[in-house]
N, C-alpha and C positions, 0 to 999 in steps of 0.2 A: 151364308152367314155374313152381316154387316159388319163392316173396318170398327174396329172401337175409335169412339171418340176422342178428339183430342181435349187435354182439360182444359178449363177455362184457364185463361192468362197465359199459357203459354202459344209459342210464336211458330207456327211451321219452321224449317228451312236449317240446312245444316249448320252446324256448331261452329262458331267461328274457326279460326285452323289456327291462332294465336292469343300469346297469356295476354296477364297482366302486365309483369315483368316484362313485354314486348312493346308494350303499350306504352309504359314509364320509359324505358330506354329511346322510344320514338321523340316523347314528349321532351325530353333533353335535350333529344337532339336539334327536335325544332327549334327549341329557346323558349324563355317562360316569355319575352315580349311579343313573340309569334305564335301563342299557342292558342290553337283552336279547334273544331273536332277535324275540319276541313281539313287542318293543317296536320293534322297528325294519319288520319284515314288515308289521307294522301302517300305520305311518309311509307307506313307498312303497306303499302300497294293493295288497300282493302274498301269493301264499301262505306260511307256515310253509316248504312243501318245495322252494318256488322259491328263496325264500335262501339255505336251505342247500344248493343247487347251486353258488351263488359263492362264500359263505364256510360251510365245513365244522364252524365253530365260536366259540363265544362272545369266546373269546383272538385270535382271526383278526378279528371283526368291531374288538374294543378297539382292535388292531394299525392295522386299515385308517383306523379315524377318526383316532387320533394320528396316524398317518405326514400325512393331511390336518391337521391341528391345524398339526404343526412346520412342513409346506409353507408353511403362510402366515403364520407369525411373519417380524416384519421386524427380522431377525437385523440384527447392526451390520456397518459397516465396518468392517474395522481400519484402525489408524491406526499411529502412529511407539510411540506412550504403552502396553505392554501392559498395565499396570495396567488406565487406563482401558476400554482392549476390555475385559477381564474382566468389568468391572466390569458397562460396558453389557450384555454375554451373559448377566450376571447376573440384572440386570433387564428383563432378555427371558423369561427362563425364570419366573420369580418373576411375571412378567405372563401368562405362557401358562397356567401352572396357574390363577392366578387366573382365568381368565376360560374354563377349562373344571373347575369343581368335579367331584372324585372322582377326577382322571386321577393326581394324585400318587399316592395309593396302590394303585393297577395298574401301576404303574411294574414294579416289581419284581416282581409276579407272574406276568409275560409268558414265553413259553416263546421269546420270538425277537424282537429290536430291530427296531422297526418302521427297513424305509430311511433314510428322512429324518434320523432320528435317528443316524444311523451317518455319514451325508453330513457334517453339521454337526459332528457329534464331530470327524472327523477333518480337515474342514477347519479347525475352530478350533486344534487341535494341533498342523497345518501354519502356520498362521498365526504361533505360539509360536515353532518352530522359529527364525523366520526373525527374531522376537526376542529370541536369544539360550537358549531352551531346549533341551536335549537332546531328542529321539525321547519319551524312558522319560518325565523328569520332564514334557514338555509334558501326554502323556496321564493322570501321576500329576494334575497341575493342574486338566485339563479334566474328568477321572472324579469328582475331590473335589467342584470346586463343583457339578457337577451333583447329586451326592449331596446334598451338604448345603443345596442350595435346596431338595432333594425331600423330605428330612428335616423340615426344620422346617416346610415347608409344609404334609405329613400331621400333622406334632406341629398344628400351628395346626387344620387342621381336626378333628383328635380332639377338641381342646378346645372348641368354640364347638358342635360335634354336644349337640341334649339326647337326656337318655337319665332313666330313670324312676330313683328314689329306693327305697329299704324304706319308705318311709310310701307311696308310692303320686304323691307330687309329681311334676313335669318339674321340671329342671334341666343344667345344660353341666358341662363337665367346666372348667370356667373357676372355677367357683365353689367346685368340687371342690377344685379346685388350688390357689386363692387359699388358701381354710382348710390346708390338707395346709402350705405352704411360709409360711404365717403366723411363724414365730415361737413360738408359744404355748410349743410343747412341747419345744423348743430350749433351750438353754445360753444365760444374758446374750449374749455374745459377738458371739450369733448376727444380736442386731439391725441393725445394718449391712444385711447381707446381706441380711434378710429384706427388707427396705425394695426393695431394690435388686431383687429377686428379684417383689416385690407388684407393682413400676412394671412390669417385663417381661409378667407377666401381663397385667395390664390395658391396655398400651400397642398400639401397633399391631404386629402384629408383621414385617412387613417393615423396621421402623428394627432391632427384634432381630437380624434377618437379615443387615443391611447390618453391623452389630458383627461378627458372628461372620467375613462375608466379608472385613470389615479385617484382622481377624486371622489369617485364614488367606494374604489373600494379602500380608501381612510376612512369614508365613515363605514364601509361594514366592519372592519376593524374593532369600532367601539362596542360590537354587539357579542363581540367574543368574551368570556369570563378571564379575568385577570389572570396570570398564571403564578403568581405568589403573592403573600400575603403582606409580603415590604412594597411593593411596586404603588407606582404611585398613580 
């Protein structure tokens, strides 16, 4: 009697001997600035084509270590204060980039929200809800500040990356920047500004951060319903 056939698409050869979860733990450790399949097949001491039996591609491996990254951020309680939740969510996220370099700017190049990140979205949203926001604006809320910690978190790392000169020197894009928003070439007027604009540079830029989130959530503020009928 003849072997039975094997079915179309599938692939001879034993099953790889490691998860997912092994795979995501790999990919962390290499770093999101280092991460490649090379880079990770290497890591768990396995081949090139074993990899790519679990994850079929670069965007899928990105995916699999964030989806682990957001699992183990120690997201906030909410409390009665939405402000303050915000706030804290805020400095969750601002801490998780920090402490995985590169992830900000893959954000946006992903072909598919890893889970986790969808989990939290939409829990934080429902959280909203329940103080005092609409469906639409809670998600307008929670999609902004996610943007805009990822924003200026990639702006920060642009800056601080060196990159070579026309003379042939190293230098950051900080020093770039410094010169460029100097002043010099500006209108009198401008000095204020520039002043203000030199301390943002060279300051840390997470207190930047925390500015910019004040002001965005004054105006989400105005989206909340009054809470009496004297207030003005």
């Amino acid at each position: 009697m003849s072997a039975t056939p094997a079915r179309p698409g599938l692939r001879p050869g034993r099953r790889p001997g490691f998860s997912l979860d092994d795979i995501a733990e790999a990919a962390l450790a290499v770093g999101f600035r280092n991460l490649t399949m090379s880079s990770v097949a290497d890591r768990l001491g396995v081949k090139h084509s074993s990899l790519y039996r679990r994850v079929p591609s670069r965007d899928d491996l990105v995916i699999a270590a964030m989806d682990l990254a957001v699992q183990r951020a120690d997201w906030p309680v909410p409390g009665k204060d939405w402000r303050a939740y915000l706030e804290e969510t805020a400095h969750v996220i601002w801490g998780l980039l920090a402490a995985h370099p590169g992830m900000a700017g893959l954000i946006h190049d992903l072909p598919r929200t890893p889970p986790s990140v969808t989990r939290i979205f939409y829990a934080t949203a429902h959280e909203l809800t329940g103080m005092g926001f609409t469906p639409r604006d809670a998600v307008l809320v929670v999609d902004t500040l996610t943007d805009l910690a990822t924003d200026v978190y990639t702006g920060w790392e642009r800056l601080v990356r060196e990159r070579d000169t026309a003379s042939g020197e190293r230098t950051t894009g900080i020093d770039q920047m410094r010169e460029s928003w100097s002043g010099e070439h500006a209108a009198p007027e401008a000095a204020p500004f520039a002043a203000v604009l030199g301390a943002v540079i060279d300051g840390d830029p997470y207190d930047w951060f925390r500015s910019k989130l004040a002001l965005f959530l004054d105006g989400a503020a105005t989206r909340l319903p009054r809470s009496g009928p004297g207030e003005d």
